[in-house]
Residue frames relative to the residue before (quaternion, step in Angstrom):
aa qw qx qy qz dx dy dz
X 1.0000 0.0000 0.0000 0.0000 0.00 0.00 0.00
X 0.1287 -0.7693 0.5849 0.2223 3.62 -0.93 0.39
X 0.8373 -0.3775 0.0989 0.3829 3.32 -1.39 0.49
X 0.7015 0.4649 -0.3672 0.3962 3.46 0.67 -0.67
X 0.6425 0.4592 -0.3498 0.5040 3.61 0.89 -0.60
X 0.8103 0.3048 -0.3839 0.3210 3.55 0.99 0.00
X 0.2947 0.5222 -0.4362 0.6710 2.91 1.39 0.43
X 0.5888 0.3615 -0.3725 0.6196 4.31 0.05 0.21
X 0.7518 0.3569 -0.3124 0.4581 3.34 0.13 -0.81
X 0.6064 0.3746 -0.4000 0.5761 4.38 0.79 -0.06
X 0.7135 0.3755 -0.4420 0.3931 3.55 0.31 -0.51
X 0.5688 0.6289 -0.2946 0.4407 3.63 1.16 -0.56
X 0.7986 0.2642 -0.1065 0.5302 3.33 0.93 -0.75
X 0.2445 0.8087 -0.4891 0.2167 3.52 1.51 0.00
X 0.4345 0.8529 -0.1912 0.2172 3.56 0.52 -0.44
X 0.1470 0.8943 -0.4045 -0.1228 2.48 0.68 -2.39
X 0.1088 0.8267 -0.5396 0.1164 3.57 1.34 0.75
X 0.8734 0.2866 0.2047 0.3364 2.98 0.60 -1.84
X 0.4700 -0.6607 0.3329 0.4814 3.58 -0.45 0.23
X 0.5194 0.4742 -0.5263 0.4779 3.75 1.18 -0.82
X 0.8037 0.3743 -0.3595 0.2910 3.89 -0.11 -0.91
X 0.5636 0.4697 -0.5220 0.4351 3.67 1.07 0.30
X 0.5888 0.4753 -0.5191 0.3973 3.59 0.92 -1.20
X 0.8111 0.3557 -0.3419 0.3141 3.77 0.33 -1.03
X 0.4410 0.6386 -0.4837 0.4046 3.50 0.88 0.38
X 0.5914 0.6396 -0.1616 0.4637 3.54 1.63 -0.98
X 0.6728 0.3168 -0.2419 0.6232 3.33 0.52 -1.49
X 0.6827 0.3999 -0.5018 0.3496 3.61 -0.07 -0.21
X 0.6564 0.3329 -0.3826 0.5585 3.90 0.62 -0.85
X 0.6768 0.3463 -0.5180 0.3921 4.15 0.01 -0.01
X 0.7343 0.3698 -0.3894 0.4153 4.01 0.48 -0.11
X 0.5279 0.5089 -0.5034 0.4570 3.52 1.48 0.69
X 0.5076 0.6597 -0.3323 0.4436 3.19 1.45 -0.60
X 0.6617 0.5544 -0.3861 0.3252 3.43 0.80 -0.65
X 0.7387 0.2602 0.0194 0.6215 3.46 1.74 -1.25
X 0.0009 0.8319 -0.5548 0.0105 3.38 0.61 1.01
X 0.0072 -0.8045 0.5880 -0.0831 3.72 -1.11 0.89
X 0.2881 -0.7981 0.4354 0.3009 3.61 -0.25 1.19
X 0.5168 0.6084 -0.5484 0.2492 3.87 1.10 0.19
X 0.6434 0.5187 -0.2761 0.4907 3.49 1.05 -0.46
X 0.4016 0.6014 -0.5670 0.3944 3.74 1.04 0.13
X 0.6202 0.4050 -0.5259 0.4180 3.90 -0.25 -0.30
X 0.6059 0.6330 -0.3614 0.3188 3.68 0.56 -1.03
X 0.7896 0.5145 -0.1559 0.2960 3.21 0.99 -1.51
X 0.6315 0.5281 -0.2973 0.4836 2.99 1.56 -0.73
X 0.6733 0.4806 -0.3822 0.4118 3.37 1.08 -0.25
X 0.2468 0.5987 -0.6197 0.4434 3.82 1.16 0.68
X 0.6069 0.5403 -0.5381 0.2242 3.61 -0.46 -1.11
X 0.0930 -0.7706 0.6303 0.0160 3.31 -0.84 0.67
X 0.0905 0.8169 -0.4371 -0.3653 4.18 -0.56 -0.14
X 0.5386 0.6792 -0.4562 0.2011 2.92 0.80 1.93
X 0.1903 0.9033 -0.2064 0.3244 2.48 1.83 0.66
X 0.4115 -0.8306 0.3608 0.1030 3.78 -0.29 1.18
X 0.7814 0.3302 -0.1110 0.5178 2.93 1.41 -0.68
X 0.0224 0.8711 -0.4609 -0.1680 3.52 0.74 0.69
X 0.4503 0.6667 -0.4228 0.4171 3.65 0.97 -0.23
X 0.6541 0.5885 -0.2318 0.4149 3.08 0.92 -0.82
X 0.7524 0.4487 -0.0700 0.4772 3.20 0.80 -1.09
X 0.6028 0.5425 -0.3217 0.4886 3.10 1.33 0.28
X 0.5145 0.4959 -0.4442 0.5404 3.27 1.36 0.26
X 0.5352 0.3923 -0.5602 0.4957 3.99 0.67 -0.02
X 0.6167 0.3195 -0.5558 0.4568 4.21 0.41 -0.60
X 0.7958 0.3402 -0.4028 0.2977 3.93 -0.13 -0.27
X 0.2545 0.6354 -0.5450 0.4843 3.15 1.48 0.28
X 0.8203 0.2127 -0.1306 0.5145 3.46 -0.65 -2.17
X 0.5577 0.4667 -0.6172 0.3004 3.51 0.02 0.54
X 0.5763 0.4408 -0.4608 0.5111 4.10 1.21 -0.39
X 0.7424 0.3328 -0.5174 0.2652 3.77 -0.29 0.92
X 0.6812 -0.4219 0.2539 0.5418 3.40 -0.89 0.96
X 0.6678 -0.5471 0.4631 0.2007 3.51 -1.79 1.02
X 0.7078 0.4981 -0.2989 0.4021 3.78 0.72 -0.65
X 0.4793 0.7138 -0.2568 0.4415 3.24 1.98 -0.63
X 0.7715 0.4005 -0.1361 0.4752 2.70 0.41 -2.06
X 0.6850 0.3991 -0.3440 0.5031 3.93 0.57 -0.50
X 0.5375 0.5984 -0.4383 0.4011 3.66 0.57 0.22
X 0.6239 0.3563 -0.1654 0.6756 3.46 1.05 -1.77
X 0.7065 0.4033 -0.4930 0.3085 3.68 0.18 0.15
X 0.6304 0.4314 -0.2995 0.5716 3.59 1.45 -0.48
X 0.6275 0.4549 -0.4756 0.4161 3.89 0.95 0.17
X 0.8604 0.2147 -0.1090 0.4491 3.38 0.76 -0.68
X 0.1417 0.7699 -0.5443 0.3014 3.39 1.29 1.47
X 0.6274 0.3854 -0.3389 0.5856 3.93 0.76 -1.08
X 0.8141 0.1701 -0.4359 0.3438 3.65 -0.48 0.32
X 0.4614 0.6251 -0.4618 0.4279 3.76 1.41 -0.47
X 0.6720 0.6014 -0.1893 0.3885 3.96 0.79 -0.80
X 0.6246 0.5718 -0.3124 0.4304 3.17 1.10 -0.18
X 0.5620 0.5047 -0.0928 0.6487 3.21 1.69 -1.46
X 0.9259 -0.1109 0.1258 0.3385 3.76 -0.03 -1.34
X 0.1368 -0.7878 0.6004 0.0136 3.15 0.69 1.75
X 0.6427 0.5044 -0.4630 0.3437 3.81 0.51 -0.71
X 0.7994 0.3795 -0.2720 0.3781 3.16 0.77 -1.34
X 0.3843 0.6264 -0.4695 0.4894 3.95 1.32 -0.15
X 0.6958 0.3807 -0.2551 0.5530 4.11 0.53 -1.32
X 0.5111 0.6962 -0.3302 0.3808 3.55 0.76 0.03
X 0.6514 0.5791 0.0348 0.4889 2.87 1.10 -2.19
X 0.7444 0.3913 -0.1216 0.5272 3.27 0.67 -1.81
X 0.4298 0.7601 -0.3176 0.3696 3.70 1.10 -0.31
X 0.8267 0.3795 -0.0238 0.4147 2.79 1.07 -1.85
X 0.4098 0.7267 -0.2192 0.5060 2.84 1.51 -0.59
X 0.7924 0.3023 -0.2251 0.4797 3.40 0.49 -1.32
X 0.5910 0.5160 -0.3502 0.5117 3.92 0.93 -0.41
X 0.7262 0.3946 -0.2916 0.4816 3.60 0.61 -0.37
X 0.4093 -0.6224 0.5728 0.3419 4.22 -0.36 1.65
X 0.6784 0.4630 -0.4484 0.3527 3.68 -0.21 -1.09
X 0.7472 0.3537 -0.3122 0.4681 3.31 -0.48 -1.59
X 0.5570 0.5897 -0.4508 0.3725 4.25 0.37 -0.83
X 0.8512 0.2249 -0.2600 0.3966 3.13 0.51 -0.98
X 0.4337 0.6864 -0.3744 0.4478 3.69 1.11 -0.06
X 0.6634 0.5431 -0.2359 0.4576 3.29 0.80 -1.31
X 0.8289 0.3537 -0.2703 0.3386 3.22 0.91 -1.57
X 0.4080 0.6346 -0.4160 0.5076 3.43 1.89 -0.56
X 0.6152 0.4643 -0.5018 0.3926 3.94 0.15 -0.93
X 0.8206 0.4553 -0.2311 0.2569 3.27 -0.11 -1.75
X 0.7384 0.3720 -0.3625 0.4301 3.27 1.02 -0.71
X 0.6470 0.3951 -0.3914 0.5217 3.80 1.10 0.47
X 0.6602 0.4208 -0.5354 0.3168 3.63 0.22 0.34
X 0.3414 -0.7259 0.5078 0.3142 3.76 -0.73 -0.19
X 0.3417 0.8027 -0.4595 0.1667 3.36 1.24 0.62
X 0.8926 -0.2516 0.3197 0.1941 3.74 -1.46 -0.29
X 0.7670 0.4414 0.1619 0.4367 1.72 0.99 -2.04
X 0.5244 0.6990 -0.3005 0.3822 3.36 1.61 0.05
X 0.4862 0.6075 -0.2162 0.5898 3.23 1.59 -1.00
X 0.7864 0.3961 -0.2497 0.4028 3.47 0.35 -0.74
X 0.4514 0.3254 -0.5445 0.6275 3.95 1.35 -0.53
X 0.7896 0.4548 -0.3427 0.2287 2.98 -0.86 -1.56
X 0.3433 0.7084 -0.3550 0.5042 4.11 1.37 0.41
X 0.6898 0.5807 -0.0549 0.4289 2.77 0.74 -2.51
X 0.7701 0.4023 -0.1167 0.4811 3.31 0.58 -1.69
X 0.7110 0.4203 -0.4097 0.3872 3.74 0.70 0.49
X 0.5045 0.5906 -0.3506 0.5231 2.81 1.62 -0.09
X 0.7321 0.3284 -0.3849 0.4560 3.60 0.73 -0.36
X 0.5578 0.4593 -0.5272 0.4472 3.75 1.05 -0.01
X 0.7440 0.4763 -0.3362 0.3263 3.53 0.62 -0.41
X 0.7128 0.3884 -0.2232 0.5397 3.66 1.42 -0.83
X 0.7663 0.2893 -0.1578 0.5516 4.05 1.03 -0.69
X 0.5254 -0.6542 0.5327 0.1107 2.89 -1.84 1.42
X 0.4107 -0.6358 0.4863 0.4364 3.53 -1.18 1.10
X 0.5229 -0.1301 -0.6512 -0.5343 0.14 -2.30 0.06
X 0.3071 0.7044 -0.5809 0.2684 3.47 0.82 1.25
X 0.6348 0.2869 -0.3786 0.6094 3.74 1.26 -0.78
X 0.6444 0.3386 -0.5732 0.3762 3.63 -0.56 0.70
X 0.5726 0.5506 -0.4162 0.4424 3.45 0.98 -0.02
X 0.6995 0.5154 -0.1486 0.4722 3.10 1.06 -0.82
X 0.7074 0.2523 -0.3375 0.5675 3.30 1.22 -0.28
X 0.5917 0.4432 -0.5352 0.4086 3.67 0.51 0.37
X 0.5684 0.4771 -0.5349 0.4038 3.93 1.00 0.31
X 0.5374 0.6543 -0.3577 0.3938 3.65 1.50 -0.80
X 0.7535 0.3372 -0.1569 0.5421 3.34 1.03 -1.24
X 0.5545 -0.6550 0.4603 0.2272 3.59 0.53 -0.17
X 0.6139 0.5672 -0.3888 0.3876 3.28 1.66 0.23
X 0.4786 -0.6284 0.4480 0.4187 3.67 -0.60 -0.47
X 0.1635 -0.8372 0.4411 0.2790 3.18 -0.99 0.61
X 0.1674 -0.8740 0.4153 0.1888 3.59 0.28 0.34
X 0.3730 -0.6651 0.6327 0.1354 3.85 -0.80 0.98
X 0.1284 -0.7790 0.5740 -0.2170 3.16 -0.41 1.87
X 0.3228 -0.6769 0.6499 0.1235 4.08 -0.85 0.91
X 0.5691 -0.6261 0.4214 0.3264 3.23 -1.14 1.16
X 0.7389 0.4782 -0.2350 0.4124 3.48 0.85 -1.23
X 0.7251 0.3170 -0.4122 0.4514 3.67 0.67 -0.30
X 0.4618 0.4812 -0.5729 0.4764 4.25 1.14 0.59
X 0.6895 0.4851 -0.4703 0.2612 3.87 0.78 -0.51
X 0.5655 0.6899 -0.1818 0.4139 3.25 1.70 -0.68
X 0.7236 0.1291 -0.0398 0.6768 3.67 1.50 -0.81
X 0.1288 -0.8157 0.5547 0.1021 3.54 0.13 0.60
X 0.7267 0.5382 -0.1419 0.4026 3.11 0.80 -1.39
X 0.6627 0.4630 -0.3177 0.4954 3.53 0.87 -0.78
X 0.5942 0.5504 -0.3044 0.5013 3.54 0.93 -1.02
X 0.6869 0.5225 -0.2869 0.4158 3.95 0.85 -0.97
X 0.5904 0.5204 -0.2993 0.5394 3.43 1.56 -1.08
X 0.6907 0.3916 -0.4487 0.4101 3.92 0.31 -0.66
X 0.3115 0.6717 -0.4241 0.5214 3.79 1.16 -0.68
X 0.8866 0.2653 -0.1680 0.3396 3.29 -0.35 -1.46
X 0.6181 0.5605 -0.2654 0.4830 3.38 1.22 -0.52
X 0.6253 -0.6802 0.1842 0.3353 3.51 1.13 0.01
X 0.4922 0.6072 -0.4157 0.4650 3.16 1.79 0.54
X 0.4657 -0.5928 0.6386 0.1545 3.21 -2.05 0.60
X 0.0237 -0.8063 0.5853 0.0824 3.33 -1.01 1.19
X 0.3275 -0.7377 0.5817 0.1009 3.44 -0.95 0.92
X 0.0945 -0.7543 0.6363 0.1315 3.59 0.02 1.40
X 0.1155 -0.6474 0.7319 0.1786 3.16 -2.20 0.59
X 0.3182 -0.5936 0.7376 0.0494 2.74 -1.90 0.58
X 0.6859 -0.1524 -0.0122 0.7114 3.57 -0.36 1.77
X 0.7927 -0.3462 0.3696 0.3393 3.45 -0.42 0.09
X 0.6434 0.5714 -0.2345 0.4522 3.29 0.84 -0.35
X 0.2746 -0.8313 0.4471 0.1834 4.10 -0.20 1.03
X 0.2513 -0.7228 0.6405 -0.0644 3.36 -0.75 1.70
X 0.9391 -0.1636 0.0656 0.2951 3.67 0.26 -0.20
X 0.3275 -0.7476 0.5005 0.2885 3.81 -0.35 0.77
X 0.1317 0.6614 -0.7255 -0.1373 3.60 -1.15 -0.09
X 0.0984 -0.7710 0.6103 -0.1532 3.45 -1.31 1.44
X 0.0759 -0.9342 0.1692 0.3048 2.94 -0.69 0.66
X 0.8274 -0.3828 0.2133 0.3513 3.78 -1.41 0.49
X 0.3142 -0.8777 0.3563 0.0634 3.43 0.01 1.76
């Protein structure tokens, strides 16, 4: 089979009614695996489905697109967000989830969006107010430091008592810090625009 018929063959089986359509949902994402190619990365994201039965399953296409270089995989994810959303808002808040929990991809993501002039910007940056507005940090301060363009950095109480000052300069420099306490996030301080 070549790529396009397997790429047909996940969207065909995208489901996951059945066992024949999970095994072939499989053999089709392991014999892309064999030849991975970022031209076909827009394609893939548009498998997600959120009707899909077998979500386990479908998590091998996120660890799939998760073996190609990060600048990739966030590219075809910001080109084919407005049609991935129609089909799989769950699995798009999924995606974008990770994204925000992961420093790298956060700041890539936020460096893409604020330099492309795409569509498709309006539509993360959408996404991402909804989580500052519906989720507790430090996911909505993650999110809003990709909106703003600042960083948010996850900061222990005990190492701000130890450097005040340095912690006051990033403050001033336009990052958000998200103190924890045991590990756990008690509070943003950002600063005052």
């Amino acid at each position: 089979m070549n790529v396009t018929q397997l790429i047909e063959t996940l969207n065909a089986n995208k489901f996951m009614r059945s066992d024949e359509e999970v095994m072939s949902f499989d053999f089709a994402l392991a014999e892309l695996a064999l030849h991975p190619n970022t031209e076909y990365l827009p394609a893939l994201y548009l498998v997600f489905d959120d009707r899909c039965e077998q979500h386990e399953v479908m998590y091998g296409l996120i660890h799939f697109l998760e073996s190609f270089e990060l600048k990739d995989q966030l590219q075809a994810f910001i080109d084919s967000i407005d049609r991935m959303i129609v089909n799989a808002k769950e699995w798009t808040m999924i995606l974008l989830y990770g994204i925000l929990n992961q420093d790298l991809a956060r700041s890539l993501y936020s460096q893409m969006l604020h330099s492309t002039h795409s569509q498709n910007r309006d539509l993360c940056t959408h996404l991402l107010r909804d989580i500052v507005a519906n989720e507790s940090p430090p996911l909505s301060s993650h999110a809003e430091s990709v909106i703003s363009g600042a960083t948010a950095i996850d900061i222990n109480i005990d190492e701000i008592q130890r450097d005040l000052s340095s912690f006051l300069k990033l403050i001033q420099d336009g990052n958000i810090l998200v103190l924890l306490q045991d590990d756990r996030p008690i509070a943003e301080i950002k600063p005052i625009k």
